[in-house]
N, C-alpha and C positions, 0 to 999 in steps of 0.2 A: 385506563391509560391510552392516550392516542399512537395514532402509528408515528414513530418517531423515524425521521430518513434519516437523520444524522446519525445515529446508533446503529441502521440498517446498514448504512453505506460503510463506517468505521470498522465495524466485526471483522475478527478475520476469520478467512475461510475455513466452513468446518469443513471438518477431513474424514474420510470413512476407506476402510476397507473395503469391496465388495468382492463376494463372492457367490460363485455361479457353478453348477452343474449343466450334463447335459438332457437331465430329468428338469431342469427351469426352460430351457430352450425349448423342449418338445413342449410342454405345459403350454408357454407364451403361445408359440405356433399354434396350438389349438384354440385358446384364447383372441387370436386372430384368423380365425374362420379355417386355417391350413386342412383341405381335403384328403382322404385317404388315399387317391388320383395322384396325389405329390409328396412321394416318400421322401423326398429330400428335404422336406419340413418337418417330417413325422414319423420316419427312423431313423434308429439312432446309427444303422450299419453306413449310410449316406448320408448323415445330418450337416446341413449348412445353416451359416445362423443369418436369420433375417437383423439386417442392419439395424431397425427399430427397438430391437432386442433392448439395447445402451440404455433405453429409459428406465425399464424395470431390470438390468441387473444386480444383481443384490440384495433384489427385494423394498428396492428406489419406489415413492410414490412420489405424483407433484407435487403433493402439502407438505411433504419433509420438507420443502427448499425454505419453507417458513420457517423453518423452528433456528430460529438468529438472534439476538438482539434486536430489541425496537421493532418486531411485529408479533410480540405476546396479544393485543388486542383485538386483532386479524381475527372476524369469525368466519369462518374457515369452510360453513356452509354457504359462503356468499361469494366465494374463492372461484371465478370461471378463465379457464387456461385460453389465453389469445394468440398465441403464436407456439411453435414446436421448432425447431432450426437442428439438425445432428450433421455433423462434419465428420465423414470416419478418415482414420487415419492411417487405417491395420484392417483388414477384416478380423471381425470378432471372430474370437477361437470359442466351441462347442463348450470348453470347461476352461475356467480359471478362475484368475482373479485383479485386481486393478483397485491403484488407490487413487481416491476421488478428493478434489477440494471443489466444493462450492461455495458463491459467493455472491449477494445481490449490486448488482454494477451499476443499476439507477434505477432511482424511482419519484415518480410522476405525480402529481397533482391535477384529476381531472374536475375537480370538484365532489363529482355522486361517486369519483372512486377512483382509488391507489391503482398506479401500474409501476409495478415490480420488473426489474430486466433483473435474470437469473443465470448465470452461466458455470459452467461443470465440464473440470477438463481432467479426463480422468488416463492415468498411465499404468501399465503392469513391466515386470524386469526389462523387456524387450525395446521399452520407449512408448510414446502416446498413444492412446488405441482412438479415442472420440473427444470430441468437442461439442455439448450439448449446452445451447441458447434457448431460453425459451421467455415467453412477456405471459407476467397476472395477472389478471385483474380483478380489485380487491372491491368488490360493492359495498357503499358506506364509510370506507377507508381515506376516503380525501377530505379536500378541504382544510388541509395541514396548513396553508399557505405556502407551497412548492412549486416550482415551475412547471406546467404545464406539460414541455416537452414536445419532442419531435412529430409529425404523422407517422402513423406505419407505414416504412418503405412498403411498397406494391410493385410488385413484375408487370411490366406489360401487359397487356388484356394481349389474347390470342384471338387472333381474327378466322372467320371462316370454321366451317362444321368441323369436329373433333376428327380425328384420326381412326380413333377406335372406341368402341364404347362399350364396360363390361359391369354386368349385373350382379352383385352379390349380394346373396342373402343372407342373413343373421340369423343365430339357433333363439329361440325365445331365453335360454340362459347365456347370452351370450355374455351381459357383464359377471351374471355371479361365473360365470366361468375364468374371466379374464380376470376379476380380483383377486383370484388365487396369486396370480403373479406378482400382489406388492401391495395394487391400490386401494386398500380396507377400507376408504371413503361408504360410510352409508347411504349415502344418496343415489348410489348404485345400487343397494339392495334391499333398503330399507323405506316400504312405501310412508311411513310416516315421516321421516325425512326429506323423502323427496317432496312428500305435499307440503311441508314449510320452506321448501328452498321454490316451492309455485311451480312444480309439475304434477301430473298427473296420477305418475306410476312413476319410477327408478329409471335412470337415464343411462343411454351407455356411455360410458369414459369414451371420451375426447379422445385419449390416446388408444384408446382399440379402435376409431375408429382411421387413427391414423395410421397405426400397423395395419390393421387391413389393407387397406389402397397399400401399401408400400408392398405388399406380395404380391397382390395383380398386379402390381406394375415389374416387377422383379421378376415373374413368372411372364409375362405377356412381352415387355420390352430385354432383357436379360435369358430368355429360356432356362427361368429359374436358377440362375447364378448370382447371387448378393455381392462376390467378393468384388466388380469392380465402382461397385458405389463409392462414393467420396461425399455425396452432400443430399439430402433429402429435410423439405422444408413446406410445411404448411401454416393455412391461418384459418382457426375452429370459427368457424360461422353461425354452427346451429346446432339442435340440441336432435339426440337419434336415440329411437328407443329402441332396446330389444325386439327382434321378431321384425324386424322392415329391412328392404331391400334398400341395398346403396346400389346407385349409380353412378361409375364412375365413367369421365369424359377424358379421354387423353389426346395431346397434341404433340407429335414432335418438334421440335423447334430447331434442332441443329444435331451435330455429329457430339454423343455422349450426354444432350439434353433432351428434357420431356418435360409439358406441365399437364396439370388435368385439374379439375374440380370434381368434387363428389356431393352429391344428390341425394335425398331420401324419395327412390323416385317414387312416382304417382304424385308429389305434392310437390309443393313452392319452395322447400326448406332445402336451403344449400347448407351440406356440413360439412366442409372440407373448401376453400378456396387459398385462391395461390399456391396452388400446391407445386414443387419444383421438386424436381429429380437431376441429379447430374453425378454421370459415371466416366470410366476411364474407356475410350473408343476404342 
């Protein structure tokens, strides 16, 4: 069955509960490199929740945003995540809970492949807590005869050498660590899958390597205080494996903004561009 838009776009929004501890928070923050250096990531006596939390709570993975009408056909190993968007609205509280509706808003005909715009606006008693955007894309999935679609909006290029620029390493378990929190994807941890999805060895999630960067920049531009984010946005570039150093390049650009790009450095491979930050001043 091919991927049908019209069934895609029709569905309505599935709805979920989710719910969180503050044993899911500490996990994620480990899952995203959080050092022993930063109790405020990694006890529970001072626990703050990193903003990027909103993707995996629940136990949220990106492939769920699939399971709709009209993308049953979607093989799911060829599924590479192009954009991430979260708009918070509340800082996330250490434990709760929040009910989610998601629902795919458009989707694209590139030809060699389907781009999905997915969005998830999720609220608890108090009112909205996030607002999470994010674009798929679906290798093999086009060709439907749909519209092409728009270019990816792009921020301005940032001119002139970074501001600051900080090195993070990766533990060689970094994704099976960080699957714990949701994303069972085997292509994370299974090298026979990953050799049919055409890598090497097991890749790490896209989104660990976006929670990363969002705590060096939280810890470095914030002194470690998440609560005044409001919008954090990147776009996956490349592929990063366990056990390599990111580099990340930050720029400020105004009062409550920051961009950066992140690096696999020693090599050519940009995995993190466009990356946007914006907090309350």
């Amino acid at each position: 069955m091919p991927l049908d838009p019209a069934r895609l776009l029709a569905a309505p929004p599935r709805a979920r509960t989710l719910t969180w501890s503050g044993r899911d928070v500490l996990l994620y923050h480990l899952g995203v490199g959080a050092p022993p250096s930063c109790p405020h990531w990694t006890l529970e006596s001072r626990l703050r929740v990193l903003p990027s939390f909103a993707v995996v709570a629940g136990g949220q993975d990106v492939l769920s945003a699939l399971d709709l009408p009209g993308a049953e056909s979607v093989d799911r190993t060829h599924v590479l995540h192009g954009t991430q968007e979260l708009i918070l609205h509340r800082p996330l509280p250490a434990e709760g809970s929040a009910h989610a509706r998601t629902a795919v808003t458009e989707v694209y005909d590139k030809g060699s492949a389907a781009v999905l715009g997915i969005g998830t606006e999720a609220a608890d008693a108090a009112g909205p807590l996030w607002t999470s955007r994010q674009l798929l894309f679906a290798r093999g999935a086009g060709g439907f005869g749909g519209a092409r679609g728009p270019a990816l909006p792009r921020p301005p290029r940032t001119a002139g050498p970074p501001d600051a620029v900080h090195h993070l390493p990766l533990r060689e378990d970094a994704a099976l660590l960080y699957r714990l929190s949701g994303d069972m994807n085997p292509l994370h941890a299974d090298p026979a899958e990953a050799a049919r999805a055409g890598f090497p060895r097991p890749v790490l999630q896209g989104l660990c390597t976006y929670g990363t960067a969002l705590r060096a920049l939280v810890d470095t531009l914030l002194d470690g205080r998440p609560e005044p984010v409001r919008r954090y946005a990147a776009r996956f570039s490349g592929v990063v494996f366990p056990g390599e150093t990111l580099e990340l390049r930050g720029w400020r650009t105004g009062a409550g903004q920051a961009r950066a790009e992140v690096a696999v450095r020693g090599t050519e491979r940009l995995a993190l561009a466009d990356v946007v930050l914006e907090w309350e001043a």
